[in-house]
MARVO-891795 format. One record per residue: residue number from 1; residue in one letter; x, y, z of N, C-alpha, C in turn. Coordinates in nm, 2 decimals. Layout:
// MARVO-891795
<vexke nr="NUM" rest="A" n_X="X" n_Y="Y" n_Z="Z" ca_X="X" ca_Y="Y" ca_Z="Z" c_X="X" c_Y="Y" c_Z="Z"/>
...
This chain:
// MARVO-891795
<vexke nr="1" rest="X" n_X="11.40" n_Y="7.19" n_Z="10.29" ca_X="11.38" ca_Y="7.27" ca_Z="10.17" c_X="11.48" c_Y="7.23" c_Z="10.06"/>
<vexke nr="2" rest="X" n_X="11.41" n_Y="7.19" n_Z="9.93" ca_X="11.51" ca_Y="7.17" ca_Z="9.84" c_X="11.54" c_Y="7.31" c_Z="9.78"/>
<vexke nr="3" rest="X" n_X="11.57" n_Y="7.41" n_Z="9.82" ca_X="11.62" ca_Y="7.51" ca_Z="9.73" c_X="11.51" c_Y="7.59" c_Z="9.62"/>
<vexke nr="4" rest="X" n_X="11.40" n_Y="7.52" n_Z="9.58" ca_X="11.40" ca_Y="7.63" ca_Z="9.48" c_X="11.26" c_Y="7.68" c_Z="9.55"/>
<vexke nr="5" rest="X" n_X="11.19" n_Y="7.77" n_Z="9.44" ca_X="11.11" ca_Y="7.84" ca_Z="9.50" c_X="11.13" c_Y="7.96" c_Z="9.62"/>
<vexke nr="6" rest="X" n_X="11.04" n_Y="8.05" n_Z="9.67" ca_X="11.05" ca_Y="8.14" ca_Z="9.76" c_X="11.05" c_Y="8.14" c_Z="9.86"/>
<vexke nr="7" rest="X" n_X="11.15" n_Y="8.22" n_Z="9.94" ca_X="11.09" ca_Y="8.18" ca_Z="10.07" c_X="11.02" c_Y="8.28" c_Z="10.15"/>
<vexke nr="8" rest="X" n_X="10.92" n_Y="8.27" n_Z="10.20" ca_X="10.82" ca_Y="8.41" ca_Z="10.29" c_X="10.80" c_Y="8.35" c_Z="10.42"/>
<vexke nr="9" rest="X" n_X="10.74" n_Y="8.47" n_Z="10.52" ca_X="10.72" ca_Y="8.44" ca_Z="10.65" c_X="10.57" c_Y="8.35" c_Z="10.64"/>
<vexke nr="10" rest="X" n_X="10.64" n_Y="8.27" n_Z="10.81" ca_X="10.46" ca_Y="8.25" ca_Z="10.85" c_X="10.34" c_Y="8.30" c_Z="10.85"/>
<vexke nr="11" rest="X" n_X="10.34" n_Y="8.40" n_Z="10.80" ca_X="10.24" ca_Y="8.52" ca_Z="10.83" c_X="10.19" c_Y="8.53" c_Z="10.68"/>
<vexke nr="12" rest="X" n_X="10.24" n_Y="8.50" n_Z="10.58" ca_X="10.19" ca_Y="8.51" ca_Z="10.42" c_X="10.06" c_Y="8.41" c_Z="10.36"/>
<vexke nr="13" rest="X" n_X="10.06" n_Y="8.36" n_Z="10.45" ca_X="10.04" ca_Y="8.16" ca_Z="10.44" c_X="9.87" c_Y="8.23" c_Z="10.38"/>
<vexke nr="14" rest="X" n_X="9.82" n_Y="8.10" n_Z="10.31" ca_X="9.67" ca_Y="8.18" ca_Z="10.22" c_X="9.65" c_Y="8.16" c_Z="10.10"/>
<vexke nr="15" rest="X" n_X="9.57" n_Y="8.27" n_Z="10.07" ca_X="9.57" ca_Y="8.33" ca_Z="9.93" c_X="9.72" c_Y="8.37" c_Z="9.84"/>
<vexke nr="16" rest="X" n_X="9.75" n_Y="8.44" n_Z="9.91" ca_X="9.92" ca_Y="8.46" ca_Z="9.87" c_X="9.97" c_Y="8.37" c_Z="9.81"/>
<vexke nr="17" rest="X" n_X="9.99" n_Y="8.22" n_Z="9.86" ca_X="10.08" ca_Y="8.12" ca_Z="9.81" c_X="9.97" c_Y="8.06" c_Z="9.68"/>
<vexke nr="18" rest="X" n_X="9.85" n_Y="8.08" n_Z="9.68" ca_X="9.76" ca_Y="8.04" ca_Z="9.59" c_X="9.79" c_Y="8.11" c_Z="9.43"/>
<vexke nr="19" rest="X" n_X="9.79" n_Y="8.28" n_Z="9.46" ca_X="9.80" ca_Y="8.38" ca_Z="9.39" c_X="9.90" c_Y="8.37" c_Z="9.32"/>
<vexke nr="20" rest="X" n_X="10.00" n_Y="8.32" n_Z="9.39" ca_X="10.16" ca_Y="8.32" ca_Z="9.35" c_X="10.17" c_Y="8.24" c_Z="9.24"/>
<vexke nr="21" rest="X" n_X="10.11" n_Y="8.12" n_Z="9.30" ca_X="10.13" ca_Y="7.96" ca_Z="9.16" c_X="10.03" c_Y="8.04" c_Z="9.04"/>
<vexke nr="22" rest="X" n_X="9.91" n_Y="8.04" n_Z="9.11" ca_X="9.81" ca_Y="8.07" ca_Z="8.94" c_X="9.89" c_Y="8.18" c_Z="8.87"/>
<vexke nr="23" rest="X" n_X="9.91" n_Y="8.34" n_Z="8.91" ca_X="9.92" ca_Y="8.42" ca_Z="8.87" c_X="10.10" c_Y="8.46" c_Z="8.83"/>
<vexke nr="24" rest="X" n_X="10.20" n_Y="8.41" n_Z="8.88" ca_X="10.33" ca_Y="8.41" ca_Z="8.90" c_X="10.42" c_Y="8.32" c_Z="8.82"/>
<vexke nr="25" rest="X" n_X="10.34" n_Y="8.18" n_Z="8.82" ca_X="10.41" ca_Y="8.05" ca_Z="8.83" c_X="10.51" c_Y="8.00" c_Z="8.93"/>
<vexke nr="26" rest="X" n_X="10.55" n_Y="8.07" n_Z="9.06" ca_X="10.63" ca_Y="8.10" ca_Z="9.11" c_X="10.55" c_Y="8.00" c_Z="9.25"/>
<vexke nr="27" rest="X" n_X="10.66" n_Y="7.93" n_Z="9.25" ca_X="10.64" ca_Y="7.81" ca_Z="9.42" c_X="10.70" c_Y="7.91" c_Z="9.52"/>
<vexke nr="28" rest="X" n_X="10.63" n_Y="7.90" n_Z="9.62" ca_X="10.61" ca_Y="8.02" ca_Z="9.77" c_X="10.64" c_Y="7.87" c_Z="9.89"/>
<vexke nr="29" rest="X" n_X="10.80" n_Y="7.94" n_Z="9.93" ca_X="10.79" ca_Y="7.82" ca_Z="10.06" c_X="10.79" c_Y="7.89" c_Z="10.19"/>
<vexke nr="30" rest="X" n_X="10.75" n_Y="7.83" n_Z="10.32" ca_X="10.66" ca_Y="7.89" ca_Z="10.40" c_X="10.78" c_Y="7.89" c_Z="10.52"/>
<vexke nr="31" rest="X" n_X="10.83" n_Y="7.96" n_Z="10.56" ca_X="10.93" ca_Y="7.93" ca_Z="10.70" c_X="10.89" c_Y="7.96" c_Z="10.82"/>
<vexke nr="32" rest="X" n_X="10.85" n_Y="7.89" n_Z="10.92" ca_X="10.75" ca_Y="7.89" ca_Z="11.03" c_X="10.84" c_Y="7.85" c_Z="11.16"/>
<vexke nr="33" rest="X" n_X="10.80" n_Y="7.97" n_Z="11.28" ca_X="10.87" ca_Y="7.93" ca_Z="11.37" c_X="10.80" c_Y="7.78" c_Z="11.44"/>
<vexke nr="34" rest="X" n_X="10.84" n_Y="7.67" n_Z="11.49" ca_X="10.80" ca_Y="7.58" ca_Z="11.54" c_X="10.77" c_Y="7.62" c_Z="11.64"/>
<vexke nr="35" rest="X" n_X="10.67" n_Y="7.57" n_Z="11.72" ca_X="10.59" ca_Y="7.62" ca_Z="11.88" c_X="10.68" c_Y="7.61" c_Z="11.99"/>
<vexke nr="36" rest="X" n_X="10.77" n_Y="7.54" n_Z="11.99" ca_X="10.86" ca_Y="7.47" ca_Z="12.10" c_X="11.00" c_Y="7.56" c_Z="12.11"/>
<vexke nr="37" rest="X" n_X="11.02" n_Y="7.68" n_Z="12.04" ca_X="11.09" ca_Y="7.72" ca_Z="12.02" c_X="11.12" c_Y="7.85" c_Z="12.15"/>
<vexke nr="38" rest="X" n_X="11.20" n_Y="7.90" n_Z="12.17" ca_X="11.17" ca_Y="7.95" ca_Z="12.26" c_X="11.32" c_Y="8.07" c_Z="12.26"/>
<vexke nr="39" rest="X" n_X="11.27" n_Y="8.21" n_Z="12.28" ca_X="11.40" ca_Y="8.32" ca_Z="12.24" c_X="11.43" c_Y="8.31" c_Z="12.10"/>
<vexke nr="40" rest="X" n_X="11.54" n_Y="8.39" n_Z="12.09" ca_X="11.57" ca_Y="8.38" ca_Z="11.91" c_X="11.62" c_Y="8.26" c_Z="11.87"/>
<vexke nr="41" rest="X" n_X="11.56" n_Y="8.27" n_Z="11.77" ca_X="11.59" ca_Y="8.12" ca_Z="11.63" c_X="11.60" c_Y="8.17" c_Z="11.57"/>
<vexke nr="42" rest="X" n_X="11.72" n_Y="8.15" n_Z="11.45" ca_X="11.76" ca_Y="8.19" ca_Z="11.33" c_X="11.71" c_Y="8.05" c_Z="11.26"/>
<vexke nr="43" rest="X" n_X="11.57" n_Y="8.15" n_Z="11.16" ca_X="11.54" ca_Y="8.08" ca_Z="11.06" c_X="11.60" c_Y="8.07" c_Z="10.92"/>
<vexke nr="44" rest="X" n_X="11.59" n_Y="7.99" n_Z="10.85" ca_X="11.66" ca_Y="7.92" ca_Z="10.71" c_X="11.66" c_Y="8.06" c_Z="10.63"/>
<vexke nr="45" rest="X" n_X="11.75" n_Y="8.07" n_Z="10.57" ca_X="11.76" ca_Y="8.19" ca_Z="10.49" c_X="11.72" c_Y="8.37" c_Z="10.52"/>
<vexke nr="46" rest="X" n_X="11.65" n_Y="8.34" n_Z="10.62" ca_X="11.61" ca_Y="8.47" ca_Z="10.68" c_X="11.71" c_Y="8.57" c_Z="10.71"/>
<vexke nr="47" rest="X" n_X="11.85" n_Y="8.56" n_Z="10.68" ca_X="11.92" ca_Y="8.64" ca_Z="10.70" c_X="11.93" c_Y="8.72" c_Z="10.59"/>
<vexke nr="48" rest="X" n_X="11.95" n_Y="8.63" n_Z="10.46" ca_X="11.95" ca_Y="8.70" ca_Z="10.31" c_X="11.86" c_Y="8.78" c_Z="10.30"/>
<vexke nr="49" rest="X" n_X="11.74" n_Y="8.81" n_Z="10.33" ca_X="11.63" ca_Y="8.96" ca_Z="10.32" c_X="11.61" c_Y="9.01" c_Z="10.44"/>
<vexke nr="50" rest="X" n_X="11.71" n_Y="9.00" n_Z="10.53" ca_X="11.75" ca_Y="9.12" ca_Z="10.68" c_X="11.82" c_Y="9.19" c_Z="10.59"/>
<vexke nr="51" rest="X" n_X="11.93" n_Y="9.09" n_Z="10.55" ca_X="12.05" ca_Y="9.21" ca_Z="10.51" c_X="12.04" c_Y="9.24" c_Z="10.41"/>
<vexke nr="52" rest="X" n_X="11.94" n_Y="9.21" n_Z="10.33" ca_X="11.90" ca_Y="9.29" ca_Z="10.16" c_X="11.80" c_Y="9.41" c_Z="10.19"/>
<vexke nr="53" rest="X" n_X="11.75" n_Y="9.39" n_Z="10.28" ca_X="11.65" ca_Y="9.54" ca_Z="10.39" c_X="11.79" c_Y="9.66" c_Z="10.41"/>
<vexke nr="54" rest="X" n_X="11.84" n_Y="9.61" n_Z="10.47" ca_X="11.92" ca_Y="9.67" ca_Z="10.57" c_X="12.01" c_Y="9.74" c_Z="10.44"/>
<vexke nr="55" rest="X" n_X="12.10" n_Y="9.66" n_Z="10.36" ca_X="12.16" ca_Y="9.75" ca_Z="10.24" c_X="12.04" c_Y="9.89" c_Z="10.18"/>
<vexke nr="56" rest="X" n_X="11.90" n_Y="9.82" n_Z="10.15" ca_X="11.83" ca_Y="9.92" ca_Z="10.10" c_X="11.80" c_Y="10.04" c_Z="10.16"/>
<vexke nr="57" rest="X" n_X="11.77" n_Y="10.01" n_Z="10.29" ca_X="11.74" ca_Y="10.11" ca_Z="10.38" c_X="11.84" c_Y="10.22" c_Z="10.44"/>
<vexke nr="58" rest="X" n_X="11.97" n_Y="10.19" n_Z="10.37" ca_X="12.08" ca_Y="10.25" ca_Z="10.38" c_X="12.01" c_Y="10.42" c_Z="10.32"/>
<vexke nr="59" rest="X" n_X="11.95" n_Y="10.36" n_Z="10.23" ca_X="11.91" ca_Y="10.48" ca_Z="10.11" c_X="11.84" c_Y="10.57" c_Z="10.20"/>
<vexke nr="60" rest="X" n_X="11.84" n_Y="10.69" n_Z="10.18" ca_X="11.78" ca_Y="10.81" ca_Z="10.27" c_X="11.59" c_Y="10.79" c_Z="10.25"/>
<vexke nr="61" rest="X" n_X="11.59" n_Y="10.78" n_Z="10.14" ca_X="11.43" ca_Y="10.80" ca_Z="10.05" c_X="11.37" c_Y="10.68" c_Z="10.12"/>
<vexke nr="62" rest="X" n_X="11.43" n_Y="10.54" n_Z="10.13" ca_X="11.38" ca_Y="10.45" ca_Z="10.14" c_X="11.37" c_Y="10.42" c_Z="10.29"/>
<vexke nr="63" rest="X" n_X="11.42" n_Y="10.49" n_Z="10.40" ca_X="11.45" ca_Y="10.48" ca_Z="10.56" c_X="11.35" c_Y="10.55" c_Z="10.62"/>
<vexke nr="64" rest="X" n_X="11.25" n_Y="10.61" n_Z="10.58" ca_X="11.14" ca_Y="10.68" ca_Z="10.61" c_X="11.04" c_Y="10.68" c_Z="10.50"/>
<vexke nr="65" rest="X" n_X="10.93" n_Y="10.71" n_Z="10.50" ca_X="10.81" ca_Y="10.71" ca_Z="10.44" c_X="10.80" c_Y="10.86" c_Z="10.41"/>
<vexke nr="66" rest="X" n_X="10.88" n_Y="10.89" n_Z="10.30" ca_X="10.85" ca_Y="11.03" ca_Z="10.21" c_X="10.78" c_Y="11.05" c_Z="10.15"/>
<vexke nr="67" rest="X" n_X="10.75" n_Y="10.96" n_Z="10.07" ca_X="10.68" ca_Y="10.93" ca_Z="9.91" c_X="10.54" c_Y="10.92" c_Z="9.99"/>
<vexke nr="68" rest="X" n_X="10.45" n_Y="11.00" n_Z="9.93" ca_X="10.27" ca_Y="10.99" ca_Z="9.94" c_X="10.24" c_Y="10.91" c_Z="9.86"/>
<vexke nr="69" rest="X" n_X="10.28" n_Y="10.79" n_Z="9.76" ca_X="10.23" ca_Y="10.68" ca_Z="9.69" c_X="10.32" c_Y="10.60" c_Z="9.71"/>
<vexke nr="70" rest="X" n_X="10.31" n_Y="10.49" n_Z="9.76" ca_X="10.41" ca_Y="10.35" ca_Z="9.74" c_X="10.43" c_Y="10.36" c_Z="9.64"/>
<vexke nr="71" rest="X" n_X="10.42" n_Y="10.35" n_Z="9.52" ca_X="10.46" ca_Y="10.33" ca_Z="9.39" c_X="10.58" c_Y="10.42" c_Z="9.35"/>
<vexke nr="72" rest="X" n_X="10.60" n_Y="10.51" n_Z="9.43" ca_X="10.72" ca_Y="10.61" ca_Z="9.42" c_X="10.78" c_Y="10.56" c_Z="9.52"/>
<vexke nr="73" rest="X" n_X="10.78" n_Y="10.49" n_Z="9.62" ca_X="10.91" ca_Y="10.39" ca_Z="9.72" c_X="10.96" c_Y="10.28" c_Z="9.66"/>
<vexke nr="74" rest="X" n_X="10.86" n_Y="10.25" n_Z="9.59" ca_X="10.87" ca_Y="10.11" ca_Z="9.51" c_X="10.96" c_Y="10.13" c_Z="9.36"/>
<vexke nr="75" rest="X" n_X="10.93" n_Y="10.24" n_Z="9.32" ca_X="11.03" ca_Y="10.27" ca_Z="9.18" c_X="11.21" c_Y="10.31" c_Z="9.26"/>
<vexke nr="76" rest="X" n_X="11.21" n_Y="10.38" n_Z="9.39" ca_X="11.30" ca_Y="10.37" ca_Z="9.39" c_X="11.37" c_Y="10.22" c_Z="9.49"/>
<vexke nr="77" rest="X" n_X="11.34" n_Y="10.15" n_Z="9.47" ca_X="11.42" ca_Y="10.05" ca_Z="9.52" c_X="11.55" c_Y="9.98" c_Z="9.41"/>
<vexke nr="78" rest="X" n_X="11.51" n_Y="9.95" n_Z="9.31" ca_X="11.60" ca_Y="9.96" ca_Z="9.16" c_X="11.72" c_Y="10.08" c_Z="9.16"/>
<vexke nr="79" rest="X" n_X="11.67" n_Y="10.21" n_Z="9.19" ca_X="11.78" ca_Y="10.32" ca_Z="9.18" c_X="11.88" c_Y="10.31" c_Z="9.30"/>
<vexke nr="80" rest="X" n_X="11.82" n_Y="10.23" n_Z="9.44" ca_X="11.88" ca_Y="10.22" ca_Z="9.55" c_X="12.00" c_Y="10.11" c_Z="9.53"/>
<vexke nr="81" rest="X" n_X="11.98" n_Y="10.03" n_Z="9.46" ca_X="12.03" ca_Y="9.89" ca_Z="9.46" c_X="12.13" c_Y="9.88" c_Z="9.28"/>
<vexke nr="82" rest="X" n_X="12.09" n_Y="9.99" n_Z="9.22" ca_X="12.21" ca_Y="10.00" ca_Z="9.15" c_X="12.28" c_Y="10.11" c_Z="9.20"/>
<vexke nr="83" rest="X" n_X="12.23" n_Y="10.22" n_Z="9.29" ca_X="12.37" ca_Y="10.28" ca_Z="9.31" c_X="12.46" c_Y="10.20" c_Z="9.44"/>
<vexke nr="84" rest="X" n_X="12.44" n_Y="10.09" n_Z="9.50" ca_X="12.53" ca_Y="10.04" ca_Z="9.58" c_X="12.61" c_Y="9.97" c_Z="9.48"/>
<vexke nr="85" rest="X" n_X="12.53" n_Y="9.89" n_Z="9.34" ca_X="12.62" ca_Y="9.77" ca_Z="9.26" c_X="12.75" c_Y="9.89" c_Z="9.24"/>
<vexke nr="86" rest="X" n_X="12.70" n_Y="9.98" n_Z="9.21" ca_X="12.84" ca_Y="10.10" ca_Z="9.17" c_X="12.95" c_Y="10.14" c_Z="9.20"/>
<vexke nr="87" rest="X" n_X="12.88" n_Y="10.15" n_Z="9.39" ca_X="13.00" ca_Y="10.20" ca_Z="9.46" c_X="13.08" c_Y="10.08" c_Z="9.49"/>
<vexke nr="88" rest="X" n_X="13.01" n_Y="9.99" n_Z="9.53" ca_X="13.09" ca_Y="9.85" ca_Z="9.52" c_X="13.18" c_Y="9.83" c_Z="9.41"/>
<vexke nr="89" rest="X" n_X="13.11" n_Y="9.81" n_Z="9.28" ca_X="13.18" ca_Y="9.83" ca_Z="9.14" c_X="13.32" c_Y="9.93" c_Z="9.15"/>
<vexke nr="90" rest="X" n_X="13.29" n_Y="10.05" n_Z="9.17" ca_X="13.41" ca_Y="10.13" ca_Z="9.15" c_X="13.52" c_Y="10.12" c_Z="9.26"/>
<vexke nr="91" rest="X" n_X="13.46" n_Y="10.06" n_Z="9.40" ca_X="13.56" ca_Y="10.00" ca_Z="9.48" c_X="13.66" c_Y="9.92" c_Z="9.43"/>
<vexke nr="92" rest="X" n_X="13.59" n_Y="9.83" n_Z="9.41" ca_X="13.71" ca_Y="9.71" ca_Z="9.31" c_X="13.78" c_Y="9.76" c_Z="9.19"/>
<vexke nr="93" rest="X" n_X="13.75" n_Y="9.86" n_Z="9.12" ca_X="13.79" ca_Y="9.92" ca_Z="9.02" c_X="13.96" c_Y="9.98" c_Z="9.10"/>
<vexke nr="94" rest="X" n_X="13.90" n_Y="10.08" n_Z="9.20" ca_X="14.00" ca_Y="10.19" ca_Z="9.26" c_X="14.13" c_Y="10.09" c_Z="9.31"/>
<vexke nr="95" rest="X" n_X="14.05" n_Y="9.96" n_Z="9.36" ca_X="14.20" ca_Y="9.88" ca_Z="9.45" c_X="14.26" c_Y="9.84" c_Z="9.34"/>
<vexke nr="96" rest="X" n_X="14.27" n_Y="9.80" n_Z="9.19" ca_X="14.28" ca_Y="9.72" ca_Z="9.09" c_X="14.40" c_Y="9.81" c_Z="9.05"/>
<vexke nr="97" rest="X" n_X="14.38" n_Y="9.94" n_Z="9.06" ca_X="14.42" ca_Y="10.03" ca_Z="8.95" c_X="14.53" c_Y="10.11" c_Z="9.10"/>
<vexke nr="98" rest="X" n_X="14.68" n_Y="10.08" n_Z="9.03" ca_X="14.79" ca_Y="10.14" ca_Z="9.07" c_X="14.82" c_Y="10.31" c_Z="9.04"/>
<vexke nr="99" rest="X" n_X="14.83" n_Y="10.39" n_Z="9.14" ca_X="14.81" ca_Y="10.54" ca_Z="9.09" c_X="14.97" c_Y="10.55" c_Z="9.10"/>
<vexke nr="100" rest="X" n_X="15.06" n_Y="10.55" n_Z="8.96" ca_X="15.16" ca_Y="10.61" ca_Z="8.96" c_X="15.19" c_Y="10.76" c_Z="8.90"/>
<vexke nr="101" rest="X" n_X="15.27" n_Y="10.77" n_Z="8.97" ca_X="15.32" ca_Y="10.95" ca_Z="8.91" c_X="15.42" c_Y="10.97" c_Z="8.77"/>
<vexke nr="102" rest="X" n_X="15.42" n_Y="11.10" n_Z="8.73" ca_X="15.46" ca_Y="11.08" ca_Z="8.59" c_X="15.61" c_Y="11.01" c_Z="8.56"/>
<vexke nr="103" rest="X" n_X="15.70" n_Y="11.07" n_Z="8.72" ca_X="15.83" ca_Y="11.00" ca_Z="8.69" c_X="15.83" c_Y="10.86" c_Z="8.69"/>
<vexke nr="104" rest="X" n_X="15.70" n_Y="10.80" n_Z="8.73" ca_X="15.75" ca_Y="10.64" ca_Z="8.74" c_X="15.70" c_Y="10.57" c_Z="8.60"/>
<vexke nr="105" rest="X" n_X="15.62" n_Y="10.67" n_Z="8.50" ca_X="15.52" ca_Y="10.65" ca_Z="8.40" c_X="15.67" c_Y="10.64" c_Z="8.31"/>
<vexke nr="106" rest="X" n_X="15.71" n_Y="10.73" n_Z="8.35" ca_X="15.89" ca_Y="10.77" ca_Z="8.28" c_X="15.98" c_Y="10.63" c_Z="8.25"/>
<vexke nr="107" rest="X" n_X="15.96" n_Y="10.59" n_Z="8.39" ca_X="16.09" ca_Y="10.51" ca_Z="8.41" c_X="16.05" c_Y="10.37" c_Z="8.37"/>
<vexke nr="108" rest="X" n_X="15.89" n_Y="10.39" n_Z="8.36" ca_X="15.88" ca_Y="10.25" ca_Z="8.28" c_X="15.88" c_Y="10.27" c_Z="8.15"/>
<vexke nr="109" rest="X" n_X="15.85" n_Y="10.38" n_Z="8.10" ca_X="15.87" ca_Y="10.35" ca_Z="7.94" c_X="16.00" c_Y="10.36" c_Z="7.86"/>
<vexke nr="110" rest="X" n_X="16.10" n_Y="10.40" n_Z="8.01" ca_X="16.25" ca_Y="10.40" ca_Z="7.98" c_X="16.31" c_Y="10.26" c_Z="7.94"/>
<vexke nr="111" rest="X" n_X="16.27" n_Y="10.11" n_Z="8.07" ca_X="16.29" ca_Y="10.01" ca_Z="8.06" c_X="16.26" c_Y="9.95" c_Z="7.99"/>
């Protein structure tokens, strides 16, 4: 694999990768278990959209099938994935930021 383009399961193979070029512009690369393979194989990148599932599905809405139209599971995927950028965001924010008390606010603007 040189890197660019997408990567989907064995199972997409078709129309799909056809659809993608005409309609997308977008190159579709194919990741296929080899026949000879036998128990688990960790395939090429396959970890990066386990654990992009797995963050999402953190989300209550998105861990079950609530929504009566995909299109309402599908709008919230965007809300799910900026409230994690957030809490992550304000994580790093909270360790950055030293909580001193007034007397020490004191004694530095004494020095």
């Amino acid at each position: 694999m040189d890197g660019s383009g997408s990567l989907i399961g064995g199972d997409y193979t078709g129309s799909l990768v056809d659809w993608a070029k005409e309609k997308l512009q977008l190159t579709l690369q194919i990741v296929k278990r080899s026949d000879d393979m036998t128990g688990f194989v960790v395939l090429p990148r396959r970890w990066v959209v386990e654990r992009t599932l797995g963050w999402l599905l953190r989300t209550r809405r998105l861990a079950r099938d609530y929504e009566t139209l995909p299109a309402s599971s599908e709008a919230f995927i965007p809300f799910s994935a900026s409230m994690l950028m957030a809490r992550r965001l304000a994580r790093i924010t909270a360790a950055d930021q030293t909580i001193r008390t007034p007397r020490q606010e004191r004694t530095t603007l004494a020095a």
